[in-house]
Each structure stands twice: as C-alpha cells, then as structure tokens.
C-alpha positions as CSV (number, residue, x, y, z in Angstrom):
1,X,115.8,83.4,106.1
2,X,117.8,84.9,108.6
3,X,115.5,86.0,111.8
4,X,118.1,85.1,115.0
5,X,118.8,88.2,116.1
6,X,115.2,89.3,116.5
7,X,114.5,89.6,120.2
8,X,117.9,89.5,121.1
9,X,119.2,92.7,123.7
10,X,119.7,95.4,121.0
11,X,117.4,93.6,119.0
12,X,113.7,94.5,117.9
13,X,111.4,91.4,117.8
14,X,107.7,91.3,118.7
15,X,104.8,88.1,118.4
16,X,102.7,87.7,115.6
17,X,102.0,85.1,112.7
18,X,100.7,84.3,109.3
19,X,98.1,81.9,109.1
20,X,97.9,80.5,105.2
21,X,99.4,82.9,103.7
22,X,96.5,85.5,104.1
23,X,95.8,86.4,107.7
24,X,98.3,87.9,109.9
25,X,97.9,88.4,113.5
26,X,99.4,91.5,114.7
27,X,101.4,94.2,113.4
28,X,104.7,95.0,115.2
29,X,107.2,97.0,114.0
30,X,109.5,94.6,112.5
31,X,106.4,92.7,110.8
32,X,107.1,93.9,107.3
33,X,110.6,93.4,107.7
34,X,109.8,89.7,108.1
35,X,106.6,89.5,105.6
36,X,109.4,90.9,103.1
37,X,111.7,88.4,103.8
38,X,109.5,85.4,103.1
39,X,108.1,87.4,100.4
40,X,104.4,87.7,101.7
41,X,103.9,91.2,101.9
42,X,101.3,91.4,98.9
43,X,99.5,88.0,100.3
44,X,98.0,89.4,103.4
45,X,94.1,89.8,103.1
46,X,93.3,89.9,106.9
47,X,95.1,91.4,110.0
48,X,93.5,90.1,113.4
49,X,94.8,92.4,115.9
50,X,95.0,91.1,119.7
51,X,95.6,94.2,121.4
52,X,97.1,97.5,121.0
53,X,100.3,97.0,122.9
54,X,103.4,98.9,120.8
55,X,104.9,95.6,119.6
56,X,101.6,94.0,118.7
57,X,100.5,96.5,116.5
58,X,102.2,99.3,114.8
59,X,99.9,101.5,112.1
60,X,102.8,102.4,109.8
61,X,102.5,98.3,109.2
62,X,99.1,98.6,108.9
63,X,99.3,101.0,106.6
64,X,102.1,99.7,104.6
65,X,100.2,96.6,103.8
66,X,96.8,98.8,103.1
67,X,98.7,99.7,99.9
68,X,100.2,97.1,98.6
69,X,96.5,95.3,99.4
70,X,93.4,97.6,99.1
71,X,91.1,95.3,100.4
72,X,92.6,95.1,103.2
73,X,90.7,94.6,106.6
74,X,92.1,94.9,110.3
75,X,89.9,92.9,112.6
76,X,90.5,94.2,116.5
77,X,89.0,95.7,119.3
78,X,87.6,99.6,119.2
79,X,90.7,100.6,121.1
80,X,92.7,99.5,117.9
81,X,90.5,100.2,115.5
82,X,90.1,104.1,117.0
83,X,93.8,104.6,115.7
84,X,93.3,103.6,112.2
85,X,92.0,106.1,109.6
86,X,89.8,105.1,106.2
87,X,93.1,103.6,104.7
88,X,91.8,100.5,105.9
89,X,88.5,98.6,106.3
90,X,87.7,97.3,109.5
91,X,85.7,94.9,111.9
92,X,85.0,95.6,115.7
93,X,86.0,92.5,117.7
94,X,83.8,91.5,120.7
95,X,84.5,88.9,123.4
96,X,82.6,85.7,121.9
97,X,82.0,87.4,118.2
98,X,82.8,84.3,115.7
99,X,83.4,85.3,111.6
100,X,84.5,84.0,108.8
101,X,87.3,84.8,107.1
102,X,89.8,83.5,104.3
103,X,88.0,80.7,105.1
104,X,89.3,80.2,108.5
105,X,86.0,80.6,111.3
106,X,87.7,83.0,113.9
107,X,86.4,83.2,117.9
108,X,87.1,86.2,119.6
109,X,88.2,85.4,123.0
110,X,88.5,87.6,125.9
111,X,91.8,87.1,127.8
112,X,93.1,88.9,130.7
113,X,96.6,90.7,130.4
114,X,99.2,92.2,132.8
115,X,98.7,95.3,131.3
116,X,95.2,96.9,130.8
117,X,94.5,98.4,127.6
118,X,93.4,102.2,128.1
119,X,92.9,104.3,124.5
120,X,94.6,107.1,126.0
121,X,97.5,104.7,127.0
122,X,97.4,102.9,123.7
C-alpha cells in the first residue's frame, strides 16, 4: 500500500488507527481513503473519537462508514457528538468513563491540548 506522501507539504495526512480490524480512532479526511486501501472500510464497528479538531474527525467519514455499517457507533465527547445527526448511534465520553467494546475495555482519559476545544470553534 502506498501511503508516503501523506503528510508531506502539499499532502493531506491526519492521526488515527484501526485497532483489530473493528475500532477506529478518529476520522480525518483522508481516513476512508486509507480504510479503502487496506480494504477495511466495511469492518469498522466502532469509531472512538479524541477530539473534534478538523483532521481528527471529519463527518462526511463518519458518515460514509454509517452506510456501509449500520450499526455503527461513534464514541466521543458531546462537542463531537453535537455534530453528528441520527445517521449514527452514539456514546457520550467522560473523563474516567470505562466500556466495553469489540471486546477491547476502553478508559476515557482526559488530556490537556494546545488547542481548547470550543463547539462553536469546532
């Protein structure tokens, strides 16, 4: 798979991950793009969402995977979750909140970053 010239000057690259085929953490813009390539599009069951920053998450990708998977559930904070509609199902993340999923146990963690998130920045 060729993926070099993501986040390269010119280039569109962002941070996220697959864990086991199934839960994907964050949806930048050139996610699909790159779940396509490895041919994992259809195998995403949970999206864990760690802030709302443009190249973490991305709702076209969101939504995108929504229909190829209907059960489909984002797991984020409310300032994500606000920007999704009923396409999806979703779970409110909280500082300390543990879940199971795809039978992975997930912490929520709080974490500071440079950039606040504000909903009406997001």
């Amino acid at each position: 798979h060729e993926y070099s010239h993501f986040g390269q000057p010119g280039g569109s690259g962002n941070s996220s991950a697959l864990l086991n085929n199934c839960i994907l953490f964050d949806t930048g813009p050139t996610v699909f793009k790159a779940l396509e390539m490895i041919q994992s599009e259809r195998s995403v069951k949970e999206i864990l969402m760690t802030h709302s920053h443009w190249d973490h998450f991305n709702t076209e990708v969101v939504y995108q995977l929504a229909e190829l998977n209907p059960d489909l559930r984002v797991s984020a904070s409310s300032v994500v979750l606000d920007q999704l509609d009923h396409r999806v199902r979703k779970r409110e993340l909280k500082p300390g909140m543990t879940f199971e999923t795809q039978s992975c146990r997930i912490t929520a963690l709080p974490a500071n970053h440079a950039i606040v998130d504000h909903p009406e920045e997001a």
